[in-house]
C-alpha positions as CSV (number, residue, x, y, z in Angstrom):
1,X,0.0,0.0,0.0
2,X,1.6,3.2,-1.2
3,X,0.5,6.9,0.0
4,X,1.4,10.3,-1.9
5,X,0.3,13.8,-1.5
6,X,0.1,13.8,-5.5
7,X,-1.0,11.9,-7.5
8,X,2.0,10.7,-9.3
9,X,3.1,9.2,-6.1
10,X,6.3,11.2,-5.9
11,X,6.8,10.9,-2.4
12,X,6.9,7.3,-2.5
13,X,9.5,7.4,-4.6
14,X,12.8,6.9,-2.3
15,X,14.0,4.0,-3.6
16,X,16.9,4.4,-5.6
17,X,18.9,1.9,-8.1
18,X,22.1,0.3,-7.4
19,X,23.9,3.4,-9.3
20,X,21.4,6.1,-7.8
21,X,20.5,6.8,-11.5
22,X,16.8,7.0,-10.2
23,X,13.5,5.9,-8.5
24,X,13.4,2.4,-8.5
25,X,9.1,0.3,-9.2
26,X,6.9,2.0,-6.8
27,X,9.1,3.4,-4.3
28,X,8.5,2.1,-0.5
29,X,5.6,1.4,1.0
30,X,3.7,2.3,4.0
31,X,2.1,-0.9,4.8
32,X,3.1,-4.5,3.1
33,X,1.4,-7.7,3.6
34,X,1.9,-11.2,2.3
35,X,0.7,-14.7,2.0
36,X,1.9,-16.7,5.0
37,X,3.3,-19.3,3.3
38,X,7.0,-19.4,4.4
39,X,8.3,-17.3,1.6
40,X,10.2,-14.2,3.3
41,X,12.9,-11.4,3.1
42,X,14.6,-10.1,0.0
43,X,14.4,-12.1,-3.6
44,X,17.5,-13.5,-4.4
45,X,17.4,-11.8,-7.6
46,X,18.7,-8.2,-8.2
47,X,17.8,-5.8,-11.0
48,X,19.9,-2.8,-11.2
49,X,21.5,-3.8,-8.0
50,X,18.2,-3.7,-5.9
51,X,16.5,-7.3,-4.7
52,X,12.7,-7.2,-3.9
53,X,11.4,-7.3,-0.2
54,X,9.2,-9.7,-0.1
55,X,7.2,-8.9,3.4
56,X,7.8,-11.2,6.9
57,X,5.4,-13.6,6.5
58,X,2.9,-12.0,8.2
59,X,-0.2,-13.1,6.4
60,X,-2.6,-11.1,4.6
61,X,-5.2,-8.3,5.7
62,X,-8.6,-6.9,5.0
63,X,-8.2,-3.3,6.4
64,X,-5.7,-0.9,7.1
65,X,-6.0,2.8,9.1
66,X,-3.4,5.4,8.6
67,X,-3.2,7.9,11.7
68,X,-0.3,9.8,10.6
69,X,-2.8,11.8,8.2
70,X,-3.1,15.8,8.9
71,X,-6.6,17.3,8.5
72,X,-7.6,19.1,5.4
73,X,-4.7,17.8,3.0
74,X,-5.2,15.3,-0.2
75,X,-3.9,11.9,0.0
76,X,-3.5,9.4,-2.3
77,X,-3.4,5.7,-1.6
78,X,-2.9,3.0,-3.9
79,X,-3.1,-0.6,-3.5
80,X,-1.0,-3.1,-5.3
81,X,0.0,-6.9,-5.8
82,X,2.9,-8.6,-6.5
83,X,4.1,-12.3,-6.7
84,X,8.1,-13.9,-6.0
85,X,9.2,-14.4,-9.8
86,X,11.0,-17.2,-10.4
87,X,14.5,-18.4,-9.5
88,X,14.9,-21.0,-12.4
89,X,13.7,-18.5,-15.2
90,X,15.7,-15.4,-13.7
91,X,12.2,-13.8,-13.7
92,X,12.6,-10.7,-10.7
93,X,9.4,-10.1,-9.0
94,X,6.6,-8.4,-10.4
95,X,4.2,-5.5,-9.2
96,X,0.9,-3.8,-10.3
97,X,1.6,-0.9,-12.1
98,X,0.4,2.5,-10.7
99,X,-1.4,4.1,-13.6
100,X,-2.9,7.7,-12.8
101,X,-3.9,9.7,-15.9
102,X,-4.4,13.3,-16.3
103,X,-7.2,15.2,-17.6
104,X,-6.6,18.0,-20.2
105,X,-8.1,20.5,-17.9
106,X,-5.7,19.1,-14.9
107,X,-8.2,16.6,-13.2
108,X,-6.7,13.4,-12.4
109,X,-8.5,9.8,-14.1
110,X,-7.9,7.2,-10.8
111,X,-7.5,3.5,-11.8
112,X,-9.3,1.4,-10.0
113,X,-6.4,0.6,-7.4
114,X,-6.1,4.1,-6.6
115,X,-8.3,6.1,-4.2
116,X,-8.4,9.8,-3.0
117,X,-8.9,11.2,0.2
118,X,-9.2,14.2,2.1
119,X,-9.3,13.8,5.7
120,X,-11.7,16.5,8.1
121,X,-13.1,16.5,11.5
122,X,-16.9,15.4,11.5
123,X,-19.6,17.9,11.3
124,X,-21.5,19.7,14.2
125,X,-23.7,16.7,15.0
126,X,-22.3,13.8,13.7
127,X,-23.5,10.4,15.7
128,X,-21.0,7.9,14.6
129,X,-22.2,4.2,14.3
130,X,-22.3,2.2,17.0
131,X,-23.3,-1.5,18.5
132,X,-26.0,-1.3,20.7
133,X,-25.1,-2.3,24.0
134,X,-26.2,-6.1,24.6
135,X,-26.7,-7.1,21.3
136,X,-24.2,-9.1,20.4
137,X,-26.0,-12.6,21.6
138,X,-24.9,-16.2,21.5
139,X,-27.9,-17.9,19.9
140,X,-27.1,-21.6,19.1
141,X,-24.2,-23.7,19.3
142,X,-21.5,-24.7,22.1
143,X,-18.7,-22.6,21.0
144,X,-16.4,-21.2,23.9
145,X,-15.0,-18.6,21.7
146,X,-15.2,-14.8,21.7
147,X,-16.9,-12.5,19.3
148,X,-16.3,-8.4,19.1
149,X,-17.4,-6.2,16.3
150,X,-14.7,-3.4,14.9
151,X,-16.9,-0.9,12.7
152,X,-13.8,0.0,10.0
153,X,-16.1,2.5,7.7
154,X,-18.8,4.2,9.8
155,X,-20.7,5.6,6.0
156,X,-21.5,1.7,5.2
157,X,-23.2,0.5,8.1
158,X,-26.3,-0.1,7.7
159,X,-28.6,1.9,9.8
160,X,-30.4,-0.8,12.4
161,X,-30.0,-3.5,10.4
162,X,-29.4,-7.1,12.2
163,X,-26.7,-9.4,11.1
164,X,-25.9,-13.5,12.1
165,X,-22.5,-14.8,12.3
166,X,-22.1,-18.6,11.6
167,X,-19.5,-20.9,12.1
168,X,-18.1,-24.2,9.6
169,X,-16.4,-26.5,10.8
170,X,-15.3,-30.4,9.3
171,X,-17.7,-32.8,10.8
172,X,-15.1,-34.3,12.7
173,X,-13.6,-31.1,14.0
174,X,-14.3,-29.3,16.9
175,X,-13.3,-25.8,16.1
176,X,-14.9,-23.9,13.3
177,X,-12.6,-23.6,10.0
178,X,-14.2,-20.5,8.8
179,X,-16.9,-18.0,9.4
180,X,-19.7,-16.2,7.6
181,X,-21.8,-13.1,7.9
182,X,-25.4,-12.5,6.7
183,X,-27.5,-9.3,6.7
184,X,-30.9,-10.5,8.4
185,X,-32.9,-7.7,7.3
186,X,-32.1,-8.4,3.7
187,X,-31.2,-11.6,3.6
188,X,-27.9,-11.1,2.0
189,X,-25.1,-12.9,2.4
190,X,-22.3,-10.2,3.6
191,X,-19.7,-12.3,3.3
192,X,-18.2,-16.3,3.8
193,X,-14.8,-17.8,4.6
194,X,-13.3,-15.7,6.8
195,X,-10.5,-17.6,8.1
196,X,-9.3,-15.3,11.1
197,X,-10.0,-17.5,14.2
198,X,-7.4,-15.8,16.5
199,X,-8.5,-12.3,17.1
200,X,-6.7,-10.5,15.0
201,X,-8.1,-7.9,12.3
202,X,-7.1,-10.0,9.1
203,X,-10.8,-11.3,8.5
204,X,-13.0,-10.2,5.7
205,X,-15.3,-7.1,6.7
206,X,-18.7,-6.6,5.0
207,X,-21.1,-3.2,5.3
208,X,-18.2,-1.4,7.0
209,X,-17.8,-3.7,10.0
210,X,-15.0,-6.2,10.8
211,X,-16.1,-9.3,13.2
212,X,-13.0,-10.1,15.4
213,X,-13.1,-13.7,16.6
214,X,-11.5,-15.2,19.1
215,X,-11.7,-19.1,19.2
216,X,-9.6,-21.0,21.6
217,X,-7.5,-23.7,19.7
218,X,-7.2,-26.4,22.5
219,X,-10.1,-27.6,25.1
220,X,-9.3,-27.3,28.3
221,X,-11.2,-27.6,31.8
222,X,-13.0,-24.8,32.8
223,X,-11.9,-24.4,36.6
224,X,-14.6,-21.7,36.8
225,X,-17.4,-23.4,36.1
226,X,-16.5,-27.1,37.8
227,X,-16.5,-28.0,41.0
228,X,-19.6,-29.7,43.5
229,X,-23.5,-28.4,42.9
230,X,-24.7,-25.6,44.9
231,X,-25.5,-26.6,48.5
232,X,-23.0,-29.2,48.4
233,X,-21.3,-29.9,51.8
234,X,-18.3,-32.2,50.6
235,X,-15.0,-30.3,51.8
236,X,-13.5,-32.9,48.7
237,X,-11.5,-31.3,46.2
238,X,-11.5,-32.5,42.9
239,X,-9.0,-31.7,39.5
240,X,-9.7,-32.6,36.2
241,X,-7.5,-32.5,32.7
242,X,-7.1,-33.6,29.6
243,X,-5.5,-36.9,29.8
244,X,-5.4,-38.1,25.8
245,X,-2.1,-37.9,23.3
246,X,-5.1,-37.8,20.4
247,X,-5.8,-35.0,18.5
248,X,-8.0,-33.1,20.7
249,X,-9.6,-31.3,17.8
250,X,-11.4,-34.9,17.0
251,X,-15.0,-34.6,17.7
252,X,-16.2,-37.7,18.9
253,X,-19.0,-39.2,20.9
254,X,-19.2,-37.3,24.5
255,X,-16.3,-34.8,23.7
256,X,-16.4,-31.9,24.0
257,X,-19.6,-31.8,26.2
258,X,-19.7,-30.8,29.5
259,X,-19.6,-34.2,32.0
260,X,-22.1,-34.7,34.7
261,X,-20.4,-36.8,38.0
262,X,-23.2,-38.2,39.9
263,X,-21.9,-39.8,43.7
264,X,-24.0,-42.6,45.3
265,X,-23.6,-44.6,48.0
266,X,-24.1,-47.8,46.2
267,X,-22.7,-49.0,43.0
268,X,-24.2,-47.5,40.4
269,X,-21.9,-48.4,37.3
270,X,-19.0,-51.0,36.5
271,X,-15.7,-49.8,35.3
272,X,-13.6,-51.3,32.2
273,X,-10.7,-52.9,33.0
274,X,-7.5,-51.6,32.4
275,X,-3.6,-52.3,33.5
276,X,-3.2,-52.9,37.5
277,X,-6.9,-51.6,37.5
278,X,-9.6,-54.4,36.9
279,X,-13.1,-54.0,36.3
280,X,-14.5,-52.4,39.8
281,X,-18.4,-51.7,40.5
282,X,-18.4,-47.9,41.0
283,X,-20.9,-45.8,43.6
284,X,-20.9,-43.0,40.6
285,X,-22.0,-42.3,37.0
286,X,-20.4,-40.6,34.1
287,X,-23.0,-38.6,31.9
288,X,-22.7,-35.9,29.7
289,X,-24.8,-32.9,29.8
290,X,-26.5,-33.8,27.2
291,X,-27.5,-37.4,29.1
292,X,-25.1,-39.3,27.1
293,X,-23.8,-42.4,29.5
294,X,-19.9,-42.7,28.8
295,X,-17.6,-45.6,30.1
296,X,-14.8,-44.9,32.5
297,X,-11.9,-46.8,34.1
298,X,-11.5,-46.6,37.7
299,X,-8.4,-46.7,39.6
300,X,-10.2,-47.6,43.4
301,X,-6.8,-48.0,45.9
302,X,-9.0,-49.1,49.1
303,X,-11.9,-50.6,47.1
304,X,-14.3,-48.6,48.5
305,X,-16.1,-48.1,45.1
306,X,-15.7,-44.1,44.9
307,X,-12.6,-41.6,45.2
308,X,-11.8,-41.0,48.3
309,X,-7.9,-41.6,48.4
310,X,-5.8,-38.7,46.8
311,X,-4.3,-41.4,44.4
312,X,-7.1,-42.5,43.0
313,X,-8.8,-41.0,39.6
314,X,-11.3,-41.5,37.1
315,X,-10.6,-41.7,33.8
316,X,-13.3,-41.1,31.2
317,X,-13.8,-42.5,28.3
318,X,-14.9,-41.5,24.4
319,X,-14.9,-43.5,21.1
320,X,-14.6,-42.6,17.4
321,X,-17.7,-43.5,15.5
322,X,-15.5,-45.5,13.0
323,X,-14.0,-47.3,15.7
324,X,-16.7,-48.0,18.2
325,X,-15.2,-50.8,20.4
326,X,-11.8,-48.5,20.8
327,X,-11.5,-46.7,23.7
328,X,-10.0,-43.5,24.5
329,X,-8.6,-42.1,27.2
330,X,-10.2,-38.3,27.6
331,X,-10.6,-36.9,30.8
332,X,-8.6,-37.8,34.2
């Protein structure tokens, strides 16, 4: 992204050749972003003694705000593309040309790369858009993630319209691959496969907002939310984690649901057997929150049938639906 006071871009032009004999592509530019795909640094070809900086790897993003800009004064942005050329044909990288053309009465023709602005306060009155407070809602799902709404160009909003986020995910996976958004007043669909899944501002925007979505990329306990029922007198304390080496983005059959511990004070399931812990009747029941039984081995030090010992632990159980009779070790 390139900024000039004129429109021949002249300021951007500080980039000299190898012999200084002048202005070298498009000059430098105020913001750069590339494809995160491991390709970095300079090119390791030269023209005129000068090698192309390809960016850091940073990834690429949907928005971009200047606040070095002075109130009142005519700036000129342009926005280019360029790609790595090719070592085995000697090709140097190449760039969108900046094209501005000149009317015969001095106007300026902007290609479609190319925008102008003039900066100024608002006027006397001016009610920028806004969220309403308490509207953003969680209306279906179980995602754990978070949700804020940056509004980038306050002109396109739309003025009290309502808008849905969704979330796509593989069947198999537990957290979402992409996400879309859909104008509910109009039915129109904003936008879809918006890939920025870790709160940053790289996501597509649509009607001059940008969602900014946070999803967590492991499961984890909650410590907040676990612990006994309300009115529970037990002074026991119990810890729970995430006891599997398997890929803990695998959905599967009572994971990632929330599990239900239900203490008795007579057996109330049986326990699979396991290495130095055989099958054991158990005074407790595994269930999801959901109502979904799941299986468990038990490892019961005194035999009493429920943990009391600070060595002893539950481990629950989930299975693939292609591999039904496979048990896996989920939550200690």
């Amino acid at each position: 992204m390139y900024r000039s006071t004129d429109p021949n871009f002249l300021d951007a032009q500080v980039i000299s050749t190898g012999r200084g004999t002048g202005p070298f592509g498009n000059g430098k530019p105020i913001a750069q972003f590339d494809l995160k795909n491991g390709v970095r640094g300079f090119s390791n070809i030269a023209v005129q003694g000068v090698q192309y900086w390809l960016g850091e790897d940073s990834g690429l993003m949907h928005s971009f705000v200047d606040t070095t800009v002075v109130n009142g004064q005519t700036y000129y942005y342009a926005v280019t593309a360029y790609d790595n050329g090719s070592e085995e044909f000697q090709f140097f990288p190449s760039e969108n040309a900046i094209s501005v053309s000149r009317t015969p009465r001095g106007g300026t023709i902007l290609p479609s790369n190319v925008v102008e602005v003039r900066p100024n306060k608002p006027v006397p009155g001016y009610v920028r858009a806004g969220i309403q407070a308490g509207s953003l809602l969680h209306t279906a799902g179980d995602g754990t993630g978070e949700v804020d709404i940056r509004i980038l160009n306050p002109k396109a909003v739309k003025d009290g319209h309502k808008y849905r986020i969704a979330f796509t995910a593989s069947p198999d996976s537990i957290r979402a691959k992409s996400y879309s958004m859909t104008d509910l007043d109009t039915g129109e669909l904003v936008f879809s496969g918006s890939e920025d899944l870790d709160g940053g501002i790289s996501g597509v925007t649509g009607h001059g907002l940008l969602p900014v979505v946070r999803t967590p990329k492991i499961l984890s306990p909650n410590p907040a939310a676990s612990g006994f029922k309300a009115g529970s007198t037990t002074t026991a304390q119990i810890a729970a984690r995430y006891a599997s080496s398997f890929n803990i983005n695998r959905r599967r059959l009572g994971f990632p649901d929330n599990l239900i511990i239900t203490f008795s004070d007579t057996p109330q399931d049986t326990s699979l057997a396991a290495i130095g812990a055989p099958a054991r009747p158990a005074k407790f029941t595994v269930k999801t929150d959901k109502g979904q039984k799941l299986k468990f081995r038990f490892r019961d030090v005194n035999n009493s049938g429920t943990l009391d010992e600070a060595t002893e632990f539950i481990e629950v159980l989930t299975y693939l639906p292609e591999a039904p009779r496979t048990p896996l070790a989920t939550w200690d």
